[in-house]
N, C-alpha and C positions, 0 to 999 in steps of 0.2 A: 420260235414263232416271231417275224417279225412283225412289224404295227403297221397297220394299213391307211394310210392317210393322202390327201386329195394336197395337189400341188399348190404353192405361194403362188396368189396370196389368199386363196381359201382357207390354206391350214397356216397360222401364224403361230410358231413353238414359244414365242413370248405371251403369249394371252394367258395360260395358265403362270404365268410368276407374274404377275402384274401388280399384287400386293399379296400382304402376308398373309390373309384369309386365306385364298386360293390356294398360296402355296404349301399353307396346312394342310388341307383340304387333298391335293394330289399326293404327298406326301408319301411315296414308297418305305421309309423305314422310319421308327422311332426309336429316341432312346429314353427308358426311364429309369427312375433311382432302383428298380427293381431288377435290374440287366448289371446290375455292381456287385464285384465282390472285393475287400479294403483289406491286403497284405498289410500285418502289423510285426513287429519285430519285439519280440521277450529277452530279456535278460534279466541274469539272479540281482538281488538288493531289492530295496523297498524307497517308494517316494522317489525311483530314479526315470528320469525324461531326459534322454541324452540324441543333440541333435546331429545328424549324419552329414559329413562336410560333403561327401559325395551325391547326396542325397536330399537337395534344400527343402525342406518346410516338414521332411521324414525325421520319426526318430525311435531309437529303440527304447522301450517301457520295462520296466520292472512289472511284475506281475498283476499290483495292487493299481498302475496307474492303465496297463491293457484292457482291467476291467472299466475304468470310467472311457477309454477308448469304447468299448463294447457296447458300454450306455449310448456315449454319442451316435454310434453308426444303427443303434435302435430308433434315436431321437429323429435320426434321418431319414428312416425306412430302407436304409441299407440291410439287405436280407440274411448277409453272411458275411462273415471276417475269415482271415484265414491266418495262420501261427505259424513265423519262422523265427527258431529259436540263435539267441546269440552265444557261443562259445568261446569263451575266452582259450588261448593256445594251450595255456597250462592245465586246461581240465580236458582238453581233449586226449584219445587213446587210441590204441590200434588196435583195440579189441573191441572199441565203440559202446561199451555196455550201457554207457551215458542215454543210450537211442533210446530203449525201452526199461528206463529207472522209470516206476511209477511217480515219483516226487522231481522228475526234472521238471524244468521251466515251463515246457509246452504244456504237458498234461498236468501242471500245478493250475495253468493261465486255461485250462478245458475246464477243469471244475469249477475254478472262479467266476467264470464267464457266466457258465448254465446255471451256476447258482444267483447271477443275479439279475440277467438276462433269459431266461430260459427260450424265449422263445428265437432269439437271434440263432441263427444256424454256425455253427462252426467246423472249420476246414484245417484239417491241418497238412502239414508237410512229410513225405515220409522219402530218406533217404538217410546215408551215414556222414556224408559230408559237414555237416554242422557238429560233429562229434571224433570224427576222424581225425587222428594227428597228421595221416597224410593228404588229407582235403578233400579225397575222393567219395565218391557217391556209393562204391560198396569197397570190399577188403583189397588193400595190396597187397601179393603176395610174388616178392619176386619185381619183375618187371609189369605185372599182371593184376587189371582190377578181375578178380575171381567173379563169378556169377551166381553160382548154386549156392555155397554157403551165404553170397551176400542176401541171396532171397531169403533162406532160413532166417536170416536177423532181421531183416524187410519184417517178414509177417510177426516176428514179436515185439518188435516195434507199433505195427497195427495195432495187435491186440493192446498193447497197454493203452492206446489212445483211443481205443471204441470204449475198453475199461472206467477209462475218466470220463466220457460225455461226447468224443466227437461226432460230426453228425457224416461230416463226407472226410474220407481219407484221400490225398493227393502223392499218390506216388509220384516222386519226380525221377527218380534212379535211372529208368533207362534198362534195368535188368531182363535175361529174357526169361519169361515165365512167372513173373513176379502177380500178376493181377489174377492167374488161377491160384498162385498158391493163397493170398490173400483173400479170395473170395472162399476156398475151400475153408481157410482158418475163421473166417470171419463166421460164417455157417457152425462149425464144429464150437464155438465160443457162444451161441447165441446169439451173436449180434446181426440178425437177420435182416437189420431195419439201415446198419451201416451201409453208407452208400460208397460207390469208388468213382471220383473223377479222375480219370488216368492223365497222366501228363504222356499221350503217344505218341505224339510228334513233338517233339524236344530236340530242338538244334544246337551244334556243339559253336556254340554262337560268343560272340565279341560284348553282346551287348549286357550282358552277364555283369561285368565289372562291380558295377555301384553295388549290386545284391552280395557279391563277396565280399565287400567291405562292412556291410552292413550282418552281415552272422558270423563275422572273421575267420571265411573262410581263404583270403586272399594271400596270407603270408603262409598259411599250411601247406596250400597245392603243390602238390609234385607233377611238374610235367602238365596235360592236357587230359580231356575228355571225351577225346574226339574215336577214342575204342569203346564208348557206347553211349552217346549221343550222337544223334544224325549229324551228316552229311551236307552241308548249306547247298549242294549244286546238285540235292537229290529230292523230288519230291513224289515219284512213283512210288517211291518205299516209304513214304506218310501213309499212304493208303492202304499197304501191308500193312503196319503197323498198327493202324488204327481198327481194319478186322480183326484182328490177331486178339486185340485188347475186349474189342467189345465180342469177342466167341468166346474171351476167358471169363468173364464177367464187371466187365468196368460199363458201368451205370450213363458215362459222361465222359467225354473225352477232352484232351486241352491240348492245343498249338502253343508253340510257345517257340522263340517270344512271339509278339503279334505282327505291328507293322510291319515288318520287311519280310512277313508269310500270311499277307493277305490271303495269296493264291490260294495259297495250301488250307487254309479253312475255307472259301472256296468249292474246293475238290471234294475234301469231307464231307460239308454240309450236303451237296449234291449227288456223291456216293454213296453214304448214308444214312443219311434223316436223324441220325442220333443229337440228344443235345450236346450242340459243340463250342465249345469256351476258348477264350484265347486269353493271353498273359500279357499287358503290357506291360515291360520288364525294365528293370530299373533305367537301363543305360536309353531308352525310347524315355522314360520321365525324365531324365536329368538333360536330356538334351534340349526337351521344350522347358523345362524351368533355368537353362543357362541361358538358352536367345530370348527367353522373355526377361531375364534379370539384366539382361543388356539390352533392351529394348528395340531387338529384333523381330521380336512378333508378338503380338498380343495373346497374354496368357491363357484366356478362359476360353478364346475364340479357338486357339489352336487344339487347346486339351478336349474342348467339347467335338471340334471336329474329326480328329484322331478317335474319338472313342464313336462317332459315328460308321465313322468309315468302316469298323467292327461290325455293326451289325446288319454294315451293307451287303460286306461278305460273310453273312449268312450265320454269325454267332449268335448262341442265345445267350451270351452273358461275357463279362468281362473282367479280369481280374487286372486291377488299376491301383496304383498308388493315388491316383487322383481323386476316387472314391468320395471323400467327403466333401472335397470344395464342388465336383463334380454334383452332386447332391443338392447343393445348397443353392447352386446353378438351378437345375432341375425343378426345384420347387419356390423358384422365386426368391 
């Protein structure tokens, strides 16, 4: 539809921005603390807050310190946190068993949380890469990341973390068939109430970097991801992908990364109406906190804009390392 309006200088398009009242007032999209969700990084020890070079003002937590995270982003009205765990090389394996030990990091940092937060929502990550000696997202075998058996370890990995408290599970894998069998397991377990935000659009993207540094998966990888992650120069197949997910049972869908696939949530949101999330991903924050630490562009201006532009196209929510400054932004 377009807008029907009487020629200059009857119709002046400056009259409604003439001050800020107004321009609250016409306002097409808003953003609030309530459209956030705060990627935190777990690692084993206790009392450990170690800062990410790659990554300025992030840092990975030890479990006991994710929890006074967990406080904060309550204090904030942040709704939901989300758990990627860190792996040292030498405790990684090729048989990944690490993914669904009830006592690893993540589902140590699930219990902790809801025990002292209950009401904070929590997300975790689910993939074999953070445990993998070869980097990868499900098994290598061969020249070959495998799919079927990676699923079977996918949904036990699920079930340990619906086990400890989580409230939405984030498949990031890329596997195919992975969110029926997860919803099937999640059912068979009782956990009726676990939700899935599917990562279905996942691009075998550049901008990745700073996040493999930050769960050390950066010196493990063999090779690329690009035999089951998308396509950067495909976006008809988000759209499969994203039916495919919500006919197996995913609750919630996720683009990722964001900026550079505006479009592509866009197309979703338009195609269909599901609630649709996107990832601003590491290598999209470190590049606004390098031009603002070189005083290329103003920091808060840029981060708040960048997380608008999200909900321009059409997100309902946002996963953001910028989360709490963003917040604090938000609420004065």
């Amino acid at each position: 539809m377009r807008p029907v309006q009487a020629p200059y200088p009857t119709t002046r398009l400056r009259r409604p921005r003439q001050n800020q009242q107004i321009r609250d007032l016409v306002r097409q999209n808003t953003l609030t603390v309530k459209d956030l969700i705060w990627p935190v990084f777990v690692r084993s020890g206790e009392g450990i807050e170690e800062p990410l070079t790659s990554m300025p003002g992030v840092i990975r937590r030890s479990v006991d310190r994710i929890v006074h995270a967990a406080e904060e982003a309550a204090d904030l009205g942040i709704p939901a946190i989300c758990i990627f765990p860190y792996t040292r090389l030498e405790d990684r394996t090729e048989d990944c068993a690490g993914a669904w030990d009830p006592e690893n990091n993540t589902n140590r940092a699930i219990r902790a949380i809801k025990a002292a937060v209950p009401d904070l929502l929590v997300m975790t990550d689910v993939a074999l890469d953070t445990y993998n000696i070869n980097g990868h997202d499900g098994f290598v075998e061969g020249e070959e990341i495998v799919n079927d058996r990676t699923v079977e370890a996918l949904v036990k990995m699920t079930l340990a973390q619906a086990d400890a408290g989580a409230d939405i599970i984030g498949p990031s894998d890329m596997m195919d068939g992975r969110i029926g069998a997860m919803r099937a397991g999640l059912e068979a377990a009782g956990h009726q109430r676990v939700m899935i935000l599917s990562y279905a659009a996942k691009y075998s993207s550049a901008f990745y970097g700073p996040f493999r540094d930050a769960v050390g998966a950066s010196g493990a990888l063999k090779g690329d991801k690009a035999t089951y992650q998308m396509d950067p120069g495909n976006s008809d197949e988000a759209l499969r992908l994203v039916e495919r997910d919500l006919r197996e049972g995913a609750d919630m869908i996720m683009v990722k990364p964001g900026l550079p696939y505006l479009d592509i949530c866009r197309r979703v949101k338009d195609a269909f109406g599901a609630p649709t999330f996107a990832y601003q991903v590491s290598g999209e924050y470190s590049m606004i906190k390098a031009a603002a630490d070189n005083g290329w562009v103003d920091e808060d201006k840029t981060m708040m804009e960048s997380l608008m532009a999200f909900k321009r196209a059409g997100c309902d929510g946002i996963l953001t390392y910028f989360a709490p400054a963003a917040a604090r932004l938000l609420q004065g």
